[in-house]
TORPAFI-634054 format. One record per residue: z, x, y of N, C-alpha, C in turn; residue in three letters. Coordinates in steps of 0.05 Angstrom, whole numbers, plus 5000, padded with zeros to 4 digits. Atoms other than C-alpha are relative to their C-alpha. Layout:
- Z_X_Y_Z_X_Y_Z_X_Y_ALA
...
end
This chain:
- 5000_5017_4976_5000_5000_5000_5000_5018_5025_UNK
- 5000_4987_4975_4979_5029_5070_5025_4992_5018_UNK
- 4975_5003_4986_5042_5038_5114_4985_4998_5037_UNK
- 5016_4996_4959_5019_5015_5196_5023_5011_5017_UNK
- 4983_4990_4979_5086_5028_5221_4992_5031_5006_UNK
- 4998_4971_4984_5071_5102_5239_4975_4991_5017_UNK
- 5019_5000_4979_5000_5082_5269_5015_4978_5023_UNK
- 4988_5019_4972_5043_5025_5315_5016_5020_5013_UNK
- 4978_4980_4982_5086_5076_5334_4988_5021_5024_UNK
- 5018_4978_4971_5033_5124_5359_4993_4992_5012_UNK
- 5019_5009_4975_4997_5077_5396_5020_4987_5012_UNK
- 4981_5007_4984_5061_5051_5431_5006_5030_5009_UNK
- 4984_4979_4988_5088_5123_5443_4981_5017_5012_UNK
- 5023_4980_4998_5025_5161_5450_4983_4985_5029_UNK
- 5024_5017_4981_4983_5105_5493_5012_4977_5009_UNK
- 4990_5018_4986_5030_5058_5509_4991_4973_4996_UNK
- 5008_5028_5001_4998_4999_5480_5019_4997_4961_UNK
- 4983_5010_5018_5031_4951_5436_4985_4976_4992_UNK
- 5029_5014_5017_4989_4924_5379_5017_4994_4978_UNK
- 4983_5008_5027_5022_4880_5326_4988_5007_4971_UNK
- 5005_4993_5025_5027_4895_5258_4972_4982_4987_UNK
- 5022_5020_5007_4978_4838_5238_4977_5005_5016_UNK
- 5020_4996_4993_4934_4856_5284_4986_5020_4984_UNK
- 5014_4987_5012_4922_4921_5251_4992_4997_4975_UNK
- 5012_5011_5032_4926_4891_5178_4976_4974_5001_UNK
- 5029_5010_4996_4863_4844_5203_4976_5028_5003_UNK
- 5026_4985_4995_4821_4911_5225_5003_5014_4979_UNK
- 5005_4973_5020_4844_4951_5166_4975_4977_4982_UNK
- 5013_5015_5020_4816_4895_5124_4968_4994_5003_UNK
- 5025_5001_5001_4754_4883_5158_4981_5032_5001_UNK
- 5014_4977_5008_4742_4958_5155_4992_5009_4975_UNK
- 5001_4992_5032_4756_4962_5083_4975_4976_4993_UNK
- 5026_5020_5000_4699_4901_5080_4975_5020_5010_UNK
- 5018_4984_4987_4655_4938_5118_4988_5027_4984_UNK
- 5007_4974_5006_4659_5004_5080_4991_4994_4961_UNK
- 5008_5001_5026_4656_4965_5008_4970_5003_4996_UNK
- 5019_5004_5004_4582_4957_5015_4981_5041_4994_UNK
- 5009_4966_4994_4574_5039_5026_5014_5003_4973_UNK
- 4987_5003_5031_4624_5040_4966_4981_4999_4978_UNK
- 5014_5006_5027_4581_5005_4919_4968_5013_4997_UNK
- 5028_4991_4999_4514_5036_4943_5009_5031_4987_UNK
- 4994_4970_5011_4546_5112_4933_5007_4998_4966_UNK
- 4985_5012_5030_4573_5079_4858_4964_4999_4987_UNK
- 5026_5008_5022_4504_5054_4837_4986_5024_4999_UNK
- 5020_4976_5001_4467_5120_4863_5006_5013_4971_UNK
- 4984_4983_5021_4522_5159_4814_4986_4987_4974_UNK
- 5008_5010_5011_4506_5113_4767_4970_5001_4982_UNK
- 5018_4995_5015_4438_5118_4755_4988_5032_5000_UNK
- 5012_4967_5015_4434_5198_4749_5010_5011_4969_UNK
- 4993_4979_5019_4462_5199_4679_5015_5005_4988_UNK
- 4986_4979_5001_4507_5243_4684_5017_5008_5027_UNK
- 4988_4996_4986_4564_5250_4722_5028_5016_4999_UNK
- 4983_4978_5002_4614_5310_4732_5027_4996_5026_UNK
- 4981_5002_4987_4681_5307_4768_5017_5038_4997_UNK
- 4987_4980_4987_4717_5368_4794_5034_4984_5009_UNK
- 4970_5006_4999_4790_5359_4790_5018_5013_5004_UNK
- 4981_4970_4990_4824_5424_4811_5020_4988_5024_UNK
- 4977_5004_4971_4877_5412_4867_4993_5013_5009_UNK
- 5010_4980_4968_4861_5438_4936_5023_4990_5011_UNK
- 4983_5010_4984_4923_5443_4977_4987_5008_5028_UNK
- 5011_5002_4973_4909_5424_5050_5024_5000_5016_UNK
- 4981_5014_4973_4951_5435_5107_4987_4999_5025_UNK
- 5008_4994_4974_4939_5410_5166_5009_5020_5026_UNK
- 4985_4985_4979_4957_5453_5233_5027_4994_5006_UNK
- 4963_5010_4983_5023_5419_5250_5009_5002_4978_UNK
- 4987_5001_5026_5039_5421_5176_5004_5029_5001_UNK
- 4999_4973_5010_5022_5497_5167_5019_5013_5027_UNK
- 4979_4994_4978_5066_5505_5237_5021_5006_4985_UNK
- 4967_5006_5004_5123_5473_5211_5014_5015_4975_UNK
- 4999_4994_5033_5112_5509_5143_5001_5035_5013_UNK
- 4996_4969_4985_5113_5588_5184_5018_4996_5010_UNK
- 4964_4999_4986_5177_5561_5232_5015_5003_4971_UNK
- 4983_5003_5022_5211_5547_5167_5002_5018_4982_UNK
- 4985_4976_5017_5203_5603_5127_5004_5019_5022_UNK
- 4991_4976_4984_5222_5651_5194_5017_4989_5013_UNK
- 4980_5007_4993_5266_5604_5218_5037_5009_4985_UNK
- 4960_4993_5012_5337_5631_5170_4999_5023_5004_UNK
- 4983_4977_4989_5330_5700_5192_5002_4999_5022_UNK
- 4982_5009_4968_5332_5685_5261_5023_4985_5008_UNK
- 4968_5008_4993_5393_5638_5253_5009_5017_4991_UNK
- 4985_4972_5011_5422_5695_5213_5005_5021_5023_UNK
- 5004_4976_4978_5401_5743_5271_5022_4985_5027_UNK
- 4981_5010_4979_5441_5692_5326_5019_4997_4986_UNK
- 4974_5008_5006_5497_5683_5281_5015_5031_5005_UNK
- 4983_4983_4993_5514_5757_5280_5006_5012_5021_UNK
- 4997_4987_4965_5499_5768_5355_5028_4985_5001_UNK
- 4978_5016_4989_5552_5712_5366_5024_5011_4991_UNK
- 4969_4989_5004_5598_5743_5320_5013_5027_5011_UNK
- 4995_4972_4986_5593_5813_5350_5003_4999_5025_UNK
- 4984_4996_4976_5604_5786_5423_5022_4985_4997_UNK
- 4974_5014_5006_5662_5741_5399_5019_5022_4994_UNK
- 4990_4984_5003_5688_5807_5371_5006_5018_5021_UNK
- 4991_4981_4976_5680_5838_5435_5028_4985_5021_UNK
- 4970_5001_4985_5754_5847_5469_4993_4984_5031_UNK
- 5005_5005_4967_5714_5838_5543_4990_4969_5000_UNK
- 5007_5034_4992_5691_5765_5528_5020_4988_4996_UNK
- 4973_5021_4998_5742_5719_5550_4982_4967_4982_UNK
- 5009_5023_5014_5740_5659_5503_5003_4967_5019_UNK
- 5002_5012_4986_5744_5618_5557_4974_4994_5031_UNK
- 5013_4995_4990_5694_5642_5594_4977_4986_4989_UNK
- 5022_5024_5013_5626_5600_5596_4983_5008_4973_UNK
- 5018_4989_5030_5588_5659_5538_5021_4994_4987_UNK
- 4979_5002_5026_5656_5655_5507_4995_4969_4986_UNK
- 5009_5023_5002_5654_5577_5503_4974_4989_4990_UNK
- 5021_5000_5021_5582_5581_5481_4989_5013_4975_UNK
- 5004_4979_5027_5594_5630_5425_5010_4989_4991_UNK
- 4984_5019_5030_5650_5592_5392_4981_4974_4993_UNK
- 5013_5018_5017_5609_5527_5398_4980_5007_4980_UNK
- 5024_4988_5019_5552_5562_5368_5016_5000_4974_UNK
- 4988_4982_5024_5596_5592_5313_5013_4974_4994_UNK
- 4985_5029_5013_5639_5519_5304_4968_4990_4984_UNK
- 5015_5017_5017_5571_5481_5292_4975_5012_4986_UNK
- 5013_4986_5007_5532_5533_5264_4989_4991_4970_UNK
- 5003_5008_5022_5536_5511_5192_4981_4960_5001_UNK
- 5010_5016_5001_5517_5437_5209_4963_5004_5018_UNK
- 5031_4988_4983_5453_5466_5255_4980_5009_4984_UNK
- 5018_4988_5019_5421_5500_5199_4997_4983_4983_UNK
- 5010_5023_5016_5433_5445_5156_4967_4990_4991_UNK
- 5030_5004_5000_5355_5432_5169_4984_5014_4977_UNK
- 5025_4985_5006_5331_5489_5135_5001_4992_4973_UNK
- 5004_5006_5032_5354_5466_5066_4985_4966_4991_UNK
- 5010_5028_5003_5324_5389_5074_4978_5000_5018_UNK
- 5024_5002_4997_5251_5389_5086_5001_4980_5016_UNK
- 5008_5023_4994_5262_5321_5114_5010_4999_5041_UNK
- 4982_4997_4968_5301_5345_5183_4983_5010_5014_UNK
- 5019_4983_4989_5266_5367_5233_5021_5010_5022_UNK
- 4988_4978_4973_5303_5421_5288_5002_4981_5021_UNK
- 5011_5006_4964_5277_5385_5348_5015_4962_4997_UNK
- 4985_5031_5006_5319_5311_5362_4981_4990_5024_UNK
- 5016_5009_4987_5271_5303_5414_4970_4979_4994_UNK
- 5034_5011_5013_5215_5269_5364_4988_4964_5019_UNK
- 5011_5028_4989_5220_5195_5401_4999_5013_5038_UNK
- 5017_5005_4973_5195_5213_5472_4975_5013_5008_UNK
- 5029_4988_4996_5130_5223_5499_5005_5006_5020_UNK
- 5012_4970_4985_5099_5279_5526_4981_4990_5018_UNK
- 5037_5006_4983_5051_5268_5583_4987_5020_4999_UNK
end
């Protein structure tokens, strides 16, 4: 079953128009009408050569925002690794007052440090909490 909620979403967030669900399950349908006739013409061609061969190998595809998110992610845990031990080596330093505003942003760092990375072990998180607003 085709899912519309993500295309309603982009075209509300992306374009600002707001198109009901039904609306789009009328154009999917008359597209899928539309494209059966191409369907059955590419079917009968196959059809009468014979002989017909299928190629079944897997091709993995990523797209660009996929293969992004797929390079942040594997170089994203030595760089939290790399800010965790900066934080702990100026926390260690005697001259930062823990009160002080780096001091105060090292401990928080270092308090929610473990829930922040959280991401990298669930594919399903994404870093950024920013995903619902649009970009002009």
């Amino acid at each position: 079953m085709l899912s519309l909620s993500p295309a309603t979403r982009i075209f509300r967030e992306r374009h600002r128009a707001i198109i009901p669900r039904q609306q789009m399950v009328q154009w999917v349908e008359k597209i899928a009408f539309l494209l059966l006739a191409i369907y059955q013409g590419i079917w009968e061609e196959l059809l009468t050569t014979g002989y017909l061969q299928v190629d079944e190998t897997p091709v993995k595809v990523l797209d660009p925002e996929v293969k992004g998110k797929a390079v942040r992610r594997q170089k994203a845990p030595a760089l939290w690794r790399a800010m965790k031990r900066r934080a702990l080596e100026l926390r260690a330093n005697p001259r930062l007052l823990p009160q002080s505003s780096l001091g105060k942003a090292v401990n928080y760092f270092l308090n929610e440090y473990t829930a922040v990375v959280g991401y990298l072990g669930d594919g399903r998180f994404e870093i950024d909490n920013n995903l619902g607003f649009v970009q002009k």
